[in-house]
VOVEX-365001 format. One record per residue (C-alpha): x, z, y; residue in one letter. Coordinates in steps of 0.1 Angstrom, whole numbers, padded with zeros to 4 digits, always signed. Layout:
REM residues N
XZYA...
***
This chain:
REM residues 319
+0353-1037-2044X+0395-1037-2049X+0412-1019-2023X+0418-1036-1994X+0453-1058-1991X+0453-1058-1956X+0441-1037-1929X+0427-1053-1895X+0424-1031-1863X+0403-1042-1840X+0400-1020-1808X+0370-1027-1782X+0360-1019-1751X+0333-1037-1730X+0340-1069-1749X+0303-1082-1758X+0316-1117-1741X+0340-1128-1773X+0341-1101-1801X+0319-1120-1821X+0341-1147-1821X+0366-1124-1834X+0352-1108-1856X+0339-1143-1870X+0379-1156-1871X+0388-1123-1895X+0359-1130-1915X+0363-1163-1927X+0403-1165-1934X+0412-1184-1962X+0426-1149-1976X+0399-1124-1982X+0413-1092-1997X+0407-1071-1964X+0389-1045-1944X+0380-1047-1906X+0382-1014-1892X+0365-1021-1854X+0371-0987-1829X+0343-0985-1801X+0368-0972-1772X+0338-0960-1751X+0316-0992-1744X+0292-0992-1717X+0282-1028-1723X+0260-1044-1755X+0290-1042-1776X+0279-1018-1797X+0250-1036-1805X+0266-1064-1815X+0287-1048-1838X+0265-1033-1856X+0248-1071-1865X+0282-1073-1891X+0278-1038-1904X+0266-1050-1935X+0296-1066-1949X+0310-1035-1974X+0345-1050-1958X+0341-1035-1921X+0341-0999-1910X+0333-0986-1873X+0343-0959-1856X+0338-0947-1821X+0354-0928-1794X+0357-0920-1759X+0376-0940-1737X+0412-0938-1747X+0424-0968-1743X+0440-0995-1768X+0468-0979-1778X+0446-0949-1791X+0419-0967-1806X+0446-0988-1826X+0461-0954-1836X+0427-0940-1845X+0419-0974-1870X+0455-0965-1884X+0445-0929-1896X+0419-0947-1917X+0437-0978-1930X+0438-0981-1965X+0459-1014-1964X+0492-1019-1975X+0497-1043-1945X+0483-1038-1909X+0464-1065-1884X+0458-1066-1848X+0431-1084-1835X+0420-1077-1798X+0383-1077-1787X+0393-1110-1770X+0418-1132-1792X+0410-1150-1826X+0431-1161-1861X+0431-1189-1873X+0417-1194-1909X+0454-1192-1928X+0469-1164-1905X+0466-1136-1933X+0473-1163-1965X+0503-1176-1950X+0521-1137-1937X+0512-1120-1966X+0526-1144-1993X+0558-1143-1970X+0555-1107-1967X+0554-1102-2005X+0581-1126-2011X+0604-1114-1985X+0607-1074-1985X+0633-1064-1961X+0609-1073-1930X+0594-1050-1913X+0567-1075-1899X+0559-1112-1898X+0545-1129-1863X+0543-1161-1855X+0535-1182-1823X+0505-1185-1808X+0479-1210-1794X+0460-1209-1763X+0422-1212-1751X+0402-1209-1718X+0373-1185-1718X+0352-1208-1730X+0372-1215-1764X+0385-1244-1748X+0420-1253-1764X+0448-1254-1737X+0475-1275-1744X+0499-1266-1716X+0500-1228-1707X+0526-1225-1682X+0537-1192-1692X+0544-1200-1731X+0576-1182-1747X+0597-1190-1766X+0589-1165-1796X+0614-1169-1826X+0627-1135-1829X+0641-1133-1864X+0662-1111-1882X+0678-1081-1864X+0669-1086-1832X+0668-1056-1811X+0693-1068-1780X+0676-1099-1778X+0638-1081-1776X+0653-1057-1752X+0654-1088-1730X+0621-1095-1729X+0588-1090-1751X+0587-1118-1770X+0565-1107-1795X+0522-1111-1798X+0509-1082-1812X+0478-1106-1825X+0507-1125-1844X+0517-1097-1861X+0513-1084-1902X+0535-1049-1901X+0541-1031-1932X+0516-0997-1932X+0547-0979-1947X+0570-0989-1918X+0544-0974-1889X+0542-0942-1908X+0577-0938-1909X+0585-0953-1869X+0554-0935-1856X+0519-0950-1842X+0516-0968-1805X+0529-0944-1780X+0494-0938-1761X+0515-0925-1730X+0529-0964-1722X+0499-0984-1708X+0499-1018-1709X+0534-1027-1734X+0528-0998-1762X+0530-1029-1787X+0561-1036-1773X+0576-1003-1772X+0568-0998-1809X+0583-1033-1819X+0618-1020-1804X+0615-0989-1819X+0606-1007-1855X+0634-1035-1848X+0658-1007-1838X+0659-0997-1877X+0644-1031-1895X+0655-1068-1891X+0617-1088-1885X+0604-1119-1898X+0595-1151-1878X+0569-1186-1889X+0572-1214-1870X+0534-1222-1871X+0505-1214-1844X+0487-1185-1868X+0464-1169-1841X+0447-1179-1801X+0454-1159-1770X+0420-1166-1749X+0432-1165-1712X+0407-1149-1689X+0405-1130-1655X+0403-1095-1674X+0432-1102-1692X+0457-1066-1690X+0485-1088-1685X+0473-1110-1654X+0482-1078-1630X+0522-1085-1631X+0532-1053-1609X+0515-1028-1636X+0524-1049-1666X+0562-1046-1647X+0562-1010-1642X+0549-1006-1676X+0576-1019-1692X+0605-1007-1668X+0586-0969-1677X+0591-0981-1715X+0624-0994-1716X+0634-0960-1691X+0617-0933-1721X+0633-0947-1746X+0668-0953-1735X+0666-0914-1721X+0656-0906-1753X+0684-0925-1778X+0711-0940-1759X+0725-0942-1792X+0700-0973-1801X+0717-0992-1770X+0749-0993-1782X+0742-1028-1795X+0740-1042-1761X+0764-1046-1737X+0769-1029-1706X+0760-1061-1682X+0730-1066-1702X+0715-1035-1695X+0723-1033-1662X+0710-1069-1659X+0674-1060-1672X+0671-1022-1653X+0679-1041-1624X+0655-1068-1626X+0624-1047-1636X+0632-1025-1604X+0630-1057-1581X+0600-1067-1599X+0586-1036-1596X+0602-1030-1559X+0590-1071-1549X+0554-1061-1560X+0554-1029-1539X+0565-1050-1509X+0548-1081-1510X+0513-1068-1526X+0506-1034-1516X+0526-1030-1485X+0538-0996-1500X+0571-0995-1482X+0579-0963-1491X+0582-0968-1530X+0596-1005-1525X+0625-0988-1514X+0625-0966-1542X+0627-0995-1564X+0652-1018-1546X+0678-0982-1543X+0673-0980-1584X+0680-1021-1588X+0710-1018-1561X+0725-0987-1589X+0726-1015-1613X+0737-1045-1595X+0757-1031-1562X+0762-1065-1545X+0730-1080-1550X+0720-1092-1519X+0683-1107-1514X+0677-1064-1527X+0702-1053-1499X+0678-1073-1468X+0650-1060-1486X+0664-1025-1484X+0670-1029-1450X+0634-1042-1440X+0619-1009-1465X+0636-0989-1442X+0625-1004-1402X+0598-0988-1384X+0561-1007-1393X+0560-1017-1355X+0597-1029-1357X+0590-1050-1390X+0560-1065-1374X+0576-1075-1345X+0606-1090-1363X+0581-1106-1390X+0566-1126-1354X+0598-1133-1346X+0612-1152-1375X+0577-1166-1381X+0578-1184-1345X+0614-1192-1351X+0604-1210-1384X+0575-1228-1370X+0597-1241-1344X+0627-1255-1366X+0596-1271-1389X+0586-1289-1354X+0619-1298-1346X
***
């Protein structure tokens, strides 16, 4: 068998429900000089089993680990990749049949990328297509483009063909960021490399209760955590963006962060935190100065007032 083009990670945990269906869409694309390196991450569920039903395609390796989480059992497939390009497919997701065709010939043709992605589609849990998702982004990143991703993460990792060469040089997923490691290692790659961008739906997010990214307030600490390490680490990177901008995003992620604290958990205590740390970056913002002020009332004296203004509303909606 040739050595392998392309290498595709697919990490797994507890994912019996669709990983045959993903394994199936890496299987049968149009472009088949590849190996499937698939990383048990500790399954408890009949995942395993499953797995080892595809075992006999010579093209597929397994390997199996505790509990790690993704970013380690992507790392772990990357120690053994023998590809010049690099894959992610999620226990979850699927490609469509000319994902790998279509980003390798540009990757081949065009070599001052870093990476290719592309946009995405969308299906229910039961492979049903959505046509709508309200939360689609806009995800034409292109070129150098490290202010603009500082924004906001407008990249899919199961879009993405990276350069082997270019991980081994940056560094693997940083397995200390839950949650965005894809996104902190596309900042760190397009703080050195300009990126390539197709306008063509190449792969399908499958939406589903489990999904990491339906719990917002983690997801939003996540990144703020992210964004905070690497800043600290080379301000120098930053440069590019100006002052405003910065200030713009620290300040929103706090009162994400702060608003989720508040609203969801009722943790007063580190909603404060948050809303202080926004307040540092926008002084005179002031829905985050009232919430400051109700962080920092007695619970009975909140309570009360929350009555209060509840009647008062109840009474102007009568009126």
């Amino acid at each position: 068998m040739p050595e392998a083009i392309v290498s595709i990670l697919v990490p797994v945990y507890n994912g019996d429900q669709y990983i045959s269906e993903a394994i199936q869409s890496a299987l049968t694309q149009t472009y088949q000089n590849f190996e499937l390196l698939i990383v048990n991450d500790g399954s408890t569920d009949n995942s395993k089993s499953i797995i080892m039903n595809y075992l006999g395609d010579p093209r597929i390796r397994y390997f199996e680990q505790q509990n790690a989480g993704v970013a380690a059992a992507r790392n772990l497939a990357i120690k053994h990749a023998k590809g010049k390009y690099i894959g992610f497919l999620d226990q979850d997701d699927c490609w469509l049949p000319d994902k790998l065709s279509t980003q390798v010939q540009f990757l081949e043709t065009h070599q001052e990328f870093a990476f290719i992605h592309s946009r995405q589609g969308y299906i229910q849990a039961d492979s049903t297509p959505i046509s709508h998702y309200p939360k689609d982004w806009v995800t034409d990143l292109h070129g150098e483009c490290f202010a603009e991703l500082f924004k906001r993460n407008r990249i899919a990792v199961l879009t993405v063909l990276l350069r082997k060469n270019v991980i081994d040089e940056i560094g693997y997923f940083n397995e200390t960021v839950s949650r965005v490691d894809d996104y902190e290692l596309w900042l760190r790659i397009c703080s050195k490399y300009p990126i390539g961008f197709q306008d063509k739906k190449l792969a399908l997010y499958r939406c589903h209760e489990t999904n990491a990214s339906h719990d917002y307030v983690k997801m939003e600490q996540a990144e703020l955590s992210a964004l905070e390490s690497l800043y600290d680490l080379n301000k120098e990177v930053f440069k590019c963006i100006d002052k405003a901008t910065l200030n713009d995003r620290f300040a929103t992620l706090h009162t994400e962060v702060a608003n989720g604290f508040f609203w969801q958990k009722q943790n007063y205590k580190s909603a404060l935190h948050h809303y202080l740390k926004a307040l540092h970056f926008k002084p005179f913002c002031w829905k985050n100065i009232k919430q400051t002020f109700w962080c920092l009332l007695p619970t009975n004296q909140r309570k009360v007032l929350v009555w209060y203004l509840l009647k008062l509303q109840q009474t102007i909606h009568r009126a």
